[in-house]
PLY file of the C-alpha trace (Angstrom):
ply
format ascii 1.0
element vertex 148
property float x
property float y
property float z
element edge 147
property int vertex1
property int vertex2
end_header
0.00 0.00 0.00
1.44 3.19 -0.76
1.83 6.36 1.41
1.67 8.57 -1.14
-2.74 9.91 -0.78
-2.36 9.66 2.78
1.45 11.86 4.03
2.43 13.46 0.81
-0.48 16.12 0.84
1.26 17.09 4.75
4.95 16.60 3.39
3.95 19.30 1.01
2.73 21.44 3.78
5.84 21.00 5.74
7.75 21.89 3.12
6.51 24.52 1.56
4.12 26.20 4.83
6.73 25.37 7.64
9.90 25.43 5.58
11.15 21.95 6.95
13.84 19.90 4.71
13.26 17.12 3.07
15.27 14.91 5.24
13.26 16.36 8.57
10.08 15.37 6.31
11.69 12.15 6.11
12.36 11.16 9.42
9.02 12.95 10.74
6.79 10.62 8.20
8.88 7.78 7.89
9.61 7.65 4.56
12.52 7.40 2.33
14.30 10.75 1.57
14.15 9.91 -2.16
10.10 9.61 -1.82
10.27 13.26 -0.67
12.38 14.49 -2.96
10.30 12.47 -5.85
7.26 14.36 -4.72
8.63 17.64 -4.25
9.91 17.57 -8.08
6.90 16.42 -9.12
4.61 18.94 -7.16
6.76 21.56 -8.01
6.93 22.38 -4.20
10.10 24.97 -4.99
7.92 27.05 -6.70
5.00 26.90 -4.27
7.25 27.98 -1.39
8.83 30.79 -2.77
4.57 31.43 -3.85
3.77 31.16 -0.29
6.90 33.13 1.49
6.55 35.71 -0.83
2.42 36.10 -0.11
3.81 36.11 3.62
6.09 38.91 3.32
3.56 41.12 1.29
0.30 41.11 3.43
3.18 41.21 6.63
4.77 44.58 4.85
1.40 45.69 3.73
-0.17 45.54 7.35
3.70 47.39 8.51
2.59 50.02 6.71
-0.80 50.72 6.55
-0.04 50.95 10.29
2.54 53.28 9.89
0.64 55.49 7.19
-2.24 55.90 9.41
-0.19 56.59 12.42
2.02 59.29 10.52
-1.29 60.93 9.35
-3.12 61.36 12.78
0.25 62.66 14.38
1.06 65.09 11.60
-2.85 66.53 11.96
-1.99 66.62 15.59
1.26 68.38 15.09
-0.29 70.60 12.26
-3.87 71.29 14.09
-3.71 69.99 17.49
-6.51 67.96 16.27
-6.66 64.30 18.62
-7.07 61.29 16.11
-10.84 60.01 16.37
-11.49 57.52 18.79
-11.59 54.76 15.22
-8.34 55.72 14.38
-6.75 55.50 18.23
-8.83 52.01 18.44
-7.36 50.90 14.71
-3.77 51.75 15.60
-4.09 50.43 19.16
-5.65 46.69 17.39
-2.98 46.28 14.70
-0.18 46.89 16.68
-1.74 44.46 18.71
-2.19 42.42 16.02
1.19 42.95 14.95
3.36 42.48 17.85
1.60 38.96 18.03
2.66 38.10 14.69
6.01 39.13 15.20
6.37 37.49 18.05
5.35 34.15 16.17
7.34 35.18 13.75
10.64 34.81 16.16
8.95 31.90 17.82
9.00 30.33 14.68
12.56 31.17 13.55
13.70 29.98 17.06
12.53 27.03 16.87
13.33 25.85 13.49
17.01 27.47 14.13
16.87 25.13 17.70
15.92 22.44 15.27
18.63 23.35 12.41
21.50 23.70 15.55
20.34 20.58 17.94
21.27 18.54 14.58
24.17 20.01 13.97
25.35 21.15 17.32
25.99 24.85 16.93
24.91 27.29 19.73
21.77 29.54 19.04
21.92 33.03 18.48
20.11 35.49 20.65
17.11 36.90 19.15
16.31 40.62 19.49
13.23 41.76 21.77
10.24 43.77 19.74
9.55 47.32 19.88
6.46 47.64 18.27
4.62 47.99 21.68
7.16 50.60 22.84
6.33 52.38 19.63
2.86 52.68 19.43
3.10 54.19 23.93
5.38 56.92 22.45
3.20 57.58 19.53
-0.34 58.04 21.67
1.88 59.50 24.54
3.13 62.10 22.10
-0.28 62.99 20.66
-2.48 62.32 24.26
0.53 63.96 26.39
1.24 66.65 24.20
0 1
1 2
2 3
3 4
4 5
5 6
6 7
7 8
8 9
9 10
10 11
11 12
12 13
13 14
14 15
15 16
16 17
17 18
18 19
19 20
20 21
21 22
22 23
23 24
24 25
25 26
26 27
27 28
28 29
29 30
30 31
31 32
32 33
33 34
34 35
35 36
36 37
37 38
38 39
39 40
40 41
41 42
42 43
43 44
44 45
45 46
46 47
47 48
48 49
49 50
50 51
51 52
52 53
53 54
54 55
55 56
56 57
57 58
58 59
59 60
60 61
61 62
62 63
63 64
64 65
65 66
66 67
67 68
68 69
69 70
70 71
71 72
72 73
73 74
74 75
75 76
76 77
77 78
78 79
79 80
80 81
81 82
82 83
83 84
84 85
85 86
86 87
87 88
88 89
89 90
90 91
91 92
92 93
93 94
94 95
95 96
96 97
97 98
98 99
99 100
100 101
101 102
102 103
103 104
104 105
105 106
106 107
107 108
108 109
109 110
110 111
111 112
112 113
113 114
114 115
115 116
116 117
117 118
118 119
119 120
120 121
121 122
122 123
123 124
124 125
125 126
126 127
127 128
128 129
129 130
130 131
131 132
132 133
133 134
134 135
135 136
136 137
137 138
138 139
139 140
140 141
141 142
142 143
143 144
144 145
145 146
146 147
């Protein structure tokens, strides 16, 4: 019986979604590293990653700065008219940075972990990641404009 209908529909995710190699799909599925490698060429899962990274990266920059256009507009109306953002634009900011700090903290959950993963095979010691500042940002930003 072969494996093929059942694993190589989540070997594809792996690959492509979680950016795993093919020998970590290997040993995770248990099957042959030439299996993988037969159904990556064949599902042209190359392609689809660099698809779905690059999809990542543009709704992650878009969302970067939308935030950052909106919050540049309501403090230069502040600056230019001492006019306080609306209470939809304060709330908007407030929920993507939200929103945004979350994703980058995935973002360097996930690189940690696949770099522990990546090191713990080959031994190397993990670099330190760098701590967010999105938070930080958006307190100066509503200080500025609520503190004056």
């Amino acid at each position: 019986m072969t494996k093929k209908p059942e694993y190589e529909p989540i070997a594809a995710q792996y690959f492509v979604e979680m950016q795993m190699t093919v020998s970590q799909i290997a040993k995770r599925l248990d099957v042959s590293e030439k299996t993988i490698h037969n159904w990556k060429k064949a599902g042209g899962w190359e392609e689809k990653r660099k698809r779905y990274l690059k999809s990542q990266y543009s709704t992650n920059q878009t969302l970067y700065e939308l935030l950052g256009a909106i919050s540049k507009n309501a403090l230069d109306e502040f600056r230019m008219n001492g006019t306080i953002p609306d209470q939809k634009t304060c709330y908007f900011i407030m929920a993507m940075t939200d929103k945004i700090a979350k994703l980058k903290q995935y973002e360097k959950q996930e690189a940690a972990e696949r770099i522990e993963e990546l090191t713990s095979q080959t031994g190397e010691q993990q670099p330190e990641t760098q701590k967010t500042d999105t938070q930080e940002m958006v307190k100066k930003f509503f200080d500025a404009v609520i503190g004056g």
